[in-house]
C-alpha positions as CSV (number, residue, x, y, z in Angstrom):
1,X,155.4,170.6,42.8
2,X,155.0,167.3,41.0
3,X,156.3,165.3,43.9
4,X,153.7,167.3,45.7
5,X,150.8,166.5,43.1
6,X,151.8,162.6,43.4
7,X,151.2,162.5,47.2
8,X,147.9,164.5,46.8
9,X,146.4,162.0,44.3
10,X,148.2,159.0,46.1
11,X,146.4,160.4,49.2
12,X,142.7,160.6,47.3
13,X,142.9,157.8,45.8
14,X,143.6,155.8,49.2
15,X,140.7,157.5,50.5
16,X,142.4,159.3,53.3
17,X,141.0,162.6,52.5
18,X,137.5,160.8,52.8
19,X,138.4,159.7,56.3
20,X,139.7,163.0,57.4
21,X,136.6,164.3,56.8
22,X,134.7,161.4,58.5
23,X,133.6,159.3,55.8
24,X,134.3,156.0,54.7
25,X,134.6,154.9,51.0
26,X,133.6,151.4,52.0
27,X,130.1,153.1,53.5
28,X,129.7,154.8,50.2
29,X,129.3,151.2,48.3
30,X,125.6,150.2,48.1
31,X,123.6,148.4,50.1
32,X,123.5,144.7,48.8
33,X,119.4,144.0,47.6
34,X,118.1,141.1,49.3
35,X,117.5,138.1,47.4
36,X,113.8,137.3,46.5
37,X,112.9,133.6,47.3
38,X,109.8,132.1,46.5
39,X,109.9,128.6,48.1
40,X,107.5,125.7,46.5
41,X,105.0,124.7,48.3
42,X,105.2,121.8,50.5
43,X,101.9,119.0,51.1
44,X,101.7,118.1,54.5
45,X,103.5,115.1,56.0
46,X,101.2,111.9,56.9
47,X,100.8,110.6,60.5
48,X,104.0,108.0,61.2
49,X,101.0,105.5,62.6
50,X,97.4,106.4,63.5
51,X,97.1,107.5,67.2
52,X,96.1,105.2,70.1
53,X,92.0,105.2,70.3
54,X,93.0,105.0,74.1
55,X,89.8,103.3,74.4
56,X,90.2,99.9,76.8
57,X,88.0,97.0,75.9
58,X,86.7,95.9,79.1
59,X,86.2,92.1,78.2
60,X,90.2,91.6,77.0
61,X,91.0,93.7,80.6
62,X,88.8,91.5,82.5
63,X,90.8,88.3,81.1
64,X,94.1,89.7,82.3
65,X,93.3,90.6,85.5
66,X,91.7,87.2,86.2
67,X,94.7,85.4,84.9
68,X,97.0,87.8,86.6
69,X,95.2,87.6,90.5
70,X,97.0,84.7,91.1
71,X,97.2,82.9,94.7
72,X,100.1,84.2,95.8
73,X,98.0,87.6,96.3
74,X,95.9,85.9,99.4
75,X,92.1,86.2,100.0
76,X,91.6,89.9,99.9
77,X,92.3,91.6,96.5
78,X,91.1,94.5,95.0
79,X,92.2,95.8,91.4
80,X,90.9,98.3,88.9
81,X,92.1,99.5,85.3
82,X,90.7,102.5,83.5
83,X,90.9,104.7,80.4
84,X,92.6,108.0,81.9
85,X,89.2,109.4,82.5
86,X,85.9,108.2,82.7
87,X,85.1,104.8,85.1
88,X,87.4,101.6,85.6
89,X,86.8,99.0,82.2
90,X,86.9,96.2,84.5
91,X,87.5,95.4,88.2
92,X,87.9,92.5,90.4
93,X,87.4,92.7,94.1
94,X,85.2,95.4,96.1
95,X,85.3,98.1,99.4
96,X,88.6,99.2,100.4
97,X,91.8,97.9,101.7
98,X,94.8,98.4,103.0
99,X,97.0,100.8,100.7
100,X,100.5,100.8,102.7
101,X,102.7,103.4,100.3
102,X,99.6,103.7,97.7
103,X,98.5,106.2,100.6
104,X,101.4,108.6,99.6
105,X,99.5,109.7,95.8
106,X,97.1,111.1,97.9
107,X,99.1,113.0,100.1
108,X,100.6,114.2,97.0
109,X,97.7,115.0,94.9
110,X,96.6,117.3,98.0
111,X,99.3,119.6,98.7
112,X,99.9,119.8,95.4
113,X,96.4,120.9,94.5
114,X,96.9,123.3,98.1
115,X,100.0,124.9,97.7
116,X,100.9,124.9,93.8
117,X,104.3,122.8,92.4
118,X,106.7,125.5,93.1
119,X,106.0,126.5,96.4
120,X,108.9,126.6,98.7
121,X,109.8,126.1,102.3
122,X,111.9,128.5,104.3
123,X,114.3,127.6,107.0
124,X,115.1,130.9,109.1
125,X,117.2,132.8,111.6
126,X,115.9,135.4,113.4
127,X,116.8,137.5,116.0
128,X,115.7,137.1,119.6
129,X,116.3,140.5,121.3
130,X,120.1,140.6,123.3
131,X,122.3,137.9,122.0
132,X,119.9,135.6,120.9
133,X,119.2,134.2,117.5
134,X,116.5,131.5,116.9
135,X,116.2,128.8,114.3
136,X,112.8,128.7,113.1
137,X,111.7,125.5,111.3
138,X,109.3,125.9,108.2
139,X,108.6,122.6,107.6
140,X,111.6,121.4,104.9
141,X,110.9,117.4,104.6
142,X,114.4,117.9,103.0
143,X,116.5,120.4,105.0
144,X,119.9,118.7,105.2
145,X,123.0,119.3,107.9
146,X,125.7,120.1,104.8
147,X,125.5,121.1,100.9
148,X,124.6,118.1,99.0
149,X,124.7,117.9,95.2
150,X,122.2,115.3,95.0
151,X,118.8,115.5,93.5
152,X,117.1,117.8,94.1
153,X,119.0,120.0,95.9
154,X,118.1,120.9,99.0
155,X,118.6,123.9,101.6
156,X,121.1,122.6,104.4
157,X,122.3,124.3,108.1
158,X,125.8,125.0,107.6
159,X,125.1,127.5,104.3
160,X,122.2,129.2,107.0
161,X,124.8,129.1,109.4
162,X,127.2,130.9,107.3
163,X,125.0,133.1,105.6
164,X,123.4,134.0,109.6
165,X,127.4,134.3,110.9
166,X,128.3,137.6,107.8
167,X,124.4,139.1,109.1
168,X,125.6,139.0,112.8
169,X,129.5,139.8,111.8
170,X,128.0,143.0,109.6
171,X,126.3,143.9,113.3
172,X,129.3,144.1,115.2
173,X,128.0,140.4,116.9
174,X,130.4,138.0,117.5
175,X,128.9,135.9,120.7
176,X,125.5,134.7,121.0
177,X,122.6,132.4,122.0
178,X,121.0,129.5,119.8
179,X,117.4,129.0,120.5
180,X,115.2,126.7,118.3
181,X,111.5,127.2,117.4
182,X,109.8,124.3,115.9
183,X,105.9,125.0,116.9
184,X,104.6,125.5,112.9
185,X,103.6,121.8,113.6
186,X,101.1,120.6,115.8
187,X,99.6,117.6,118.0
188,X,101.7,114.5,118.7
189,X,105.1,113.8,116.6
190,X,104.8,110.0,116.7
191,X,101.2,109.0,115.0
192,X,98.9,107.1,117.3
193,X,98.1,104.9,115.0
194,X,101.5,103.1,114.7
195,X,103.2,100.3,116.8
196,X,105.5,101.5,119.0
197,X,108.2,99.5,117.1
198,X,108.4,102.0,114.7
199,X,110.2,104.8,116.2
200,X,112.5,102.4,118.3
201,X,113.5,100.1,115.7
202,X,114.4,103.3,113.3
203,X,111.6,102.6,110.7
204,X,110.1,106.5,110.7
205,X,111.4,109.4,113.0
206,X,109.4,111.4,115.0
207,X,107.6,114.2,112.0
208,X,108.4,117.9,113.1
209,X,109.1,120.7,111.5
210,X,112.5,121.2,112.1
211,X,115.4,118.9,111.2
212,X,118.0,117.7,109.5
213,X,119.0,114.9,106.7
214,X,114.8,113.4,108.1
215,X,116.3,113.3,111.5
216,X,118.4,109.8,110.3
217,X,121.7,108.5,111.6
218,X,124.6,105.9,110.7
219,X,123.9,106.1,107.2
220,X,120.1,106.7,107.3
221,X,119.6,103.4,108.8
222,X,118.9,104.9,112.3
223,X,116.8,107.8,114.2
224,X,117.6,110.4,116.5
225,X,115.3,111.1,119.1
226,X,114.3,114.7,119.1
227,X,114.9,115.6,115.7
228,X,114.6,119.5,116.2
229,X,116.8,119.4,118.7
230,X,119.4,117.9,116.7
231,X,119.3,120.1,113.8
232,X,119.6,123.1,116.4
233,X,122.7,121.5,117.9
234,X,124.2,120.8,114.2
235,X,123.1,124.3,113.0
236,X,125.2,125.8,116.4
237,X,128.4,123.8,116.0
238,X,128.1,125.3,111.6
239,X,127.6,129.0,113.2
240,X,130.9,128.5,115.5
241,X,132.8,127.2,112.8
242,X,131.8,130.4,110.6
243,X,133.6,132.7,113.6
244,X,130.8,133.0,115.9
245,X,130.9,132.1,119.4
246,X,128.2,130.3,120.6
247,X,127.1,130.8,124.2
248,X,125.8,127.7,126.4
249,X,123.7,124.9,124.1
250,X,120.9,125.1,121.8
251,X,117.2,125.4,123.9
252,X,113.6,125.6,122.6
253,X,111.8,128.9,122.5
254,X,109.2,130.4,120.6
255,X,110.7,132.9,117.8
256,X,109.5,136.2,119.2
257,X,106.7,137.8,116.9
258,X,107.9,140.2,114.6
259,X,111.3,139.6,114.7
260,X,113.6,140.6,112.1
261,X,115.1,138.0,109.8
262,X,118.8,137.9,109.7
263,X,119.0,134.6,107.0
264,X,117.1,132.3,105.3
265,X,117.7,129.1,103.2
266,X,114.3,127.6,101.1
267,X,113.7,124.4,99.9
268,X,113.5,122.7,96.3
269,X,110.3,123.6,94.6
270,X,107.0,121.2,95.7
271,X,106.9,119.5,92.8
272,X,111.1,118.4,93.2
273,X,110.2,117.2,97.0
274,X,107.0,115.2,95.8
275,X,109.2,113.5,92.6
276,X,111.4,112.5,95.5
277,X,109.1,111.2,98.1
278,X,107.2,109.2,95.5
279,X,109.7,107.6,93.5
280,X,112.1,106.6,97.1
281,X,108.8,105.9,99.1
282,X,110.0,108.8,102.2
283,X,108.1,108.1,104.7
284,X,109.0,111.1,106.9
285,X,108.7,113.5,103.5
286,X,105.2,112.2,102.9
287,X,104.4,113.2,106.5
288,X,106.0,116.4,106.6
289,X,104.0,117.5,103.2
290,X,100.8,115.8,104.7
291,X,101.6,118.6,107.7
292,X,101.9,121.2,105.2
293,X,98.9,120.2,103.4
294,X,96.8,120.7,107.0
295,X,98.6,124.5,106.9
296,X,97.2,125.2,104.0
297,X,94.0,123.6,103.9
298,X,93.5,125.9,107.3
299,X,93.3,122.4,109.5
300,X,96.5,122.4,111.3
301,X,99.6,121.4,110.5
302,X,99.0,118.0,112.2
303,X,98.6,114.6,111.3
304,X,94.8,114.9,112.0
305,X,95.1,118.3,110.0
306,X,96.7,116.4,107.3
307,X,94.2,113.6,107.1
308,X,91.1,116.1,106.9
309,X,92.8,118.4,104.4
310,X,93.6,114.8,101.5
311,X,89.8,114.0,102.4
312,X,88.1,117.2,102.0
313,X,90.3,118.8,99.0
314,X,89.9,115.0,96.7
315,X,86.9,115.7,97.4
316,X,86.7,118.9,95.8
317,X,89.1,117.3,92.9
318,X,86.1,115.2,92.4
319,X,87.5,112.2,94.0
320,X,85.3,109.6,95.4
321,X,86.6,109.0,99.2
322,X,84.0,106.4,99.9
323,X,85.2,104.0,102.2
324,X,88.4,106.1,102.8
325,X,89.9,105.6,106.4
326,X,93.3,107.7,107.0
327,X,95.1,108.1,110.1
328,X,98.7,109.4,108.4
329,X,100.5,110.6,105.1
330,X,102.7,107.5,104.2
331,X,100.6,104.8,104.8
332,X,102.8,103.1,107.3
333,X,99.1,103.0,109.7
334,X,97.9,99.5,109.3
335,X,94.6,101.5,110.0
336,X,94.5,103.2,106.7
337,X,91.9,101.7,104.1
338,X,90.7,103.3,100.9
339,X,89.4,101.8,97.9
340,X,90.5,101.1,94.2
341,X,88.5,103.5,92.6
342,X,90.1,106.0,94.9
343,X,93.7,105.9,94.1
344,X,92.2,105.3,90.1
345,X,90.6,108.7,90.0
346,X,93.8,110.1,91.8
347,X,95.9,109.1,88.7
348,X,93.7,110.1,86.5
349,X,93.7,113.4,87.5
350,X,97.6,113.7,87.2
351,X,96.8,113.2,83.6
352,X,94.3,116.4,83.3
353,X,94.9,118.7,86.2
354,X,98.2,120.9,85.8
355,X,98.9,121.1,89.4
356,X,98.8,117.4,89.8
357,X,101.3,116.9,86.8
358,X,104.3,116.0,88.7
359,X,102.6,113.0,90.4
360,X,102.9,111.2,87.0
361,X,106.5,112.4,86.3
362,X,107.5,111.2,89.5
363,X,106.5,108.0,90.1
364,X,109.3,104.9,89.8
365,X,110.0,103.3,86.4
366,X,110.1,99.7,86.3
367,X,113.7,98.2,85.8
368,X,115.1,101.8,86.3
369,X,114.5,104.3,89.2
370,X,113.2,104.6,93.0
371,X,111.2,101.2,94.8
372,X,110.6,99.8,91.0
373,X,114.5,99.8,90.2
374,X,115.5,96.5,91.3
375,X,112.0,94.6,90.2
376,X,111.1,93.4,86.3
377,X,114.6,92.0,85.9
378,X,114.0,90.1,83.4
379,X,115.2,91.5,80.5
380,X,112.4,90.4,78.0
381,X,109.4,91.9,80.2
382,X,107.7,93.9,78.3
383,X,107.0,95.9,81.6
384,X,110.3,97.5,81.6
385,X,110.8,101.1,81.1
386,X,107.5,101.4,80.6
387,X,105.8,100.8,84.0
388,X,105.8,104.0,85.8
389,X,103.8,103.0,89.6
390,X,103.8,103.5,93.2
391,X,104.5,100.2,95.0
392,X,103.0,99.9,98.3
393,X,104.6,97.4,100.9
394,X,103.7,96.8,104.8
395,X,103.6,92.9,106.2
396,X,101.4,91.2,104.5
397,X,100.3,94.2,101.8
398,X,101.6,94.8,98.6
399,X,100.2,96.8,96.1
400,X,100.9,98.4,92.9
401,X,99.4,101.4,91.4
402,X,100.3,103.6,88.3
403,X,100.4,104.0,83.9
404,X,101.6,101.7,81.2
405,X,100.6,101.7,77.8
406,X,98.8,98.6,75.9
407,X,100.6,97.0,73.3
408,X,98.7,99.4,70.9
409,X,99.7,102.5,73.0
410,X,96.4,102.9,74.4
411,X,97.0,104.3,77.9
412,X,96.4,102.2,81.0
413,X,95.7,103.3,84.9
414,X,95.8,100.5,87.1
415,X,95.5,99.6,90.6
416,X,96.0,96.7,92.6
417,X,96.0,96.1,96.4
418,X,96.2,92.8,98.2
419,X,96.3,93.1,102.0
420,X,96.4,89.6,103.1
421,X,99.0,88.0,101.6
422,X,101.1,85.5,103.2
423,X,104.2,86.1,104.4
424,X,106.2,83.3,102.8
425,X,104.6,84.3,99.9
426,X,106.0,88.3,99.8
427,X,108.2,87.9,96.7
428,X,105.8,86.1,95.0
429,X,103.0,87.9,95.3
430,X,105.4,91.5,94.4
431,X,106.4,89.2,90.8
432,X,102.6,88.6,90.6
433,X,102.2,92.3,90.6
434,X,104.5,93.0,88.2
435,X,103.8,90.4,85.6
436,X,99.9,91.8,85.9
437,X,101.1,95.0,84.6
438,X,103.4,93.8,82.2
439,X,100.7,91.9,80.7
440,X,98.8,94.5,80.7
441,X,101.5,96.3,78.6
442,X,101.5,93.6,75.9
443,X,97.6,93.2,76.1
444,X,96.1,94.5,73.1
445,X,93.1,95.6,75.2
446,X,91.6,98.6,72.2
């Protein structure tokens, strides 16, 4: 009995009999009160520095620019800096020129304003009745042959190949046909407008809306001549190499209407492809997103579509297109001419309108990324890093037009085109450029 009595109280006093009957004697112990804080009141923090009036002075801008036009920029110059709204401070030359890559902000500024920065492009497969399946281009400026992990990253024909080889395989397929649809584009695939030279000597490929890697060979250095053929041909030799046995070569057919998808692959989001065609200058990319930019506008996905759609929709952005003359995307037509006050209200309105945002984002940075990478190498310029601009470059043309800051950090838009410069004087006239903005970065022009 008193061995008994010990292991009863050993037993209650360990709690045991609590947990037999399901309850915890460390859940009995009180809830711990929270602690009451009453934290002293704190007065706000003063400004580091008073903000930018970002109000230009136009009498210190006039100054730069006149000691900045030098020679080397020829006989026709225009140039125009601005507050990032409201009308250029000060400009020096007047009508329109040539704008060479300049012509590319408005390309982007449309379909961006059209189609919204994460719209997508898709790349399909469909079926074709029988043993058919048909490769229907959707326009992807940046639909590559093989996974890439590159920025940004695109949609490539071996994954749709793989991806259309488990949809047949799942259907008992095993042998079929490759057609290749690339009608969403329109009108001519070499632009009128542009010497002959430039498909032959591998300068821009022929713009359709099927492709792969831009339709470039050896490196990117050369062109293929029927791009969308091509990519049909790559796409057939990825969909035998996933187990399917491809019957005869690749042909052009219409996809029939209706027909039911069997894969899909979609590009980067707008706003990725337009960062990229900006800050490396893509010719080809500007051209297909001019195309796309005719699609949605409702004016064909052409490059006559393209050119009405950038006129009538900066128009609606309340864009002056007086003077403009546009016969492509990239500016690559010698034939192109808008004026400064154009490609000024463009920029500008990257800095307001949400849509447009990415336009500002993406240009290059001098000393640091895309076309402006390998310029401002001096390593005291006062232009580098803070430069962001699209450079424009055809023989005899160079321009310049983007943002920098005032040595005050008053924002700057600027713009300058010169379209007859002489050729022995190219690099000079580019460092001209570049010293004129990078004086305007060290102007204090408030």
């Amino acid at each position: 009995m008193v061995l008994l009595l010990a292991v009863g109280g050993a037993t209650w006093s360990l709690g045991w009999v609590d947990h037999w009957r399901g309850h915890d004697r460390v859940a009995a112990t009180p809830a711990p009160q929270p602690l009451s804080v009453d934290p002293p009141s704190v007065d706000p923090a003063s400004p580091v520095a008073e903000p930018a009036s970002g109000t230009l002075a136009p009498g210190k801008v006039r100054r730069v620019l006149r000691h900045g036009l030098t020679d080397a920029l020829g006989n026709h110059v225009l140039a125009a800096v601005a507050n990032t709204s409201g009308a250029a401070v000060a400009t020096e030359g007047a009508g329109v020129a040539v704008p060479a890559s300049t012509n590319k902000l408005l390309t982007a500024a449309t379909v961006l304003a059209l189609d919204g920065p994460e719209k997508r492009f898709a790349t399909q497969v469909v079926s074709g009745g029988g043993r058919r399946v048909v490769l229907v281009g959707g326009g992807d400026p940046l639909l590559a042959a093989k996974p890439d992990s590159g920025y940004p990253r695109g949609a490539d024909l071996t994954t749709l190949a793989q991806q259309t080889a488990t949809a047949l395989k799942q259907r008992g397929t095993h042998r079929v046909r490759v057609q290749y649809d690339a009608g969403l584009f329109t009108g001519p695939a070499v632009n009128p407008s542009w010497p002959k030279s430039y498909i032959t000597e591998g300068v821009v490929s022929p713009i359709t809306a099927l492709w792969a890697d831009e339709g470039r060979t050896d490196g990117g250095n050369g062109r293929v001549a029927d791009p969308a053929a091509d990519a049909a041909e790559t796409f057939a030799h990825a969909l035998a190499a996933a187990g399917i046995t491809v019957i005869g070569s690749p042909a052009a057919a219409p996809a029939p209407g209706g027909a039911t998808a069997l894969a899909q692959v979609q590009s980067p989001p707008l706003r990725e492809i337009v960062d990229h065609v900006l800050e490396t200058s893509d010719n080809e990319g500007a051209e297909v997103l001019a195309h796309q930019a005719g699609i949605a506008a409702g004016t064909g996905g052409s490059f006559a579509g393209g050119v009405q759609a950038v006129e009538t929709t900066l128009a609606k952005l309340g864009v002056s297109t007086t003077g403009l003359v546009l016969h492509d995307g990239s500016g690559l037509s010698r034939d192109d001419r808008l004026s400064a006050t154009t490609l000024i209200q463009v920029l500008q309105k990257a800095t307001s309108e949400t849509s447009l945002a990415p336009i500002v984002s993406a240009l290059p940075v001098a000393a640091f990324s895309g076309s402006l990478l390998e310029r401002y190498d001096d390593h005291a310029d006062a232009g580098r890093g803070v430069v962001r601009a699209k450079t424009g470059t055809l023989t005899g043309v160079d321009a310049l037009a983007g943002y920098t800051q005032d040595a005050e950090g008053s924002p700057v838009v600027f713009v300058v085109l010169a379209d007859d410069v002489d050729i022995p004087d190219t690099i000079k006239a580019r460092d001209a450029l570049d010293a004129l903005a990078s004086a305007l970065t060290t102007c204090r022009c408030g």
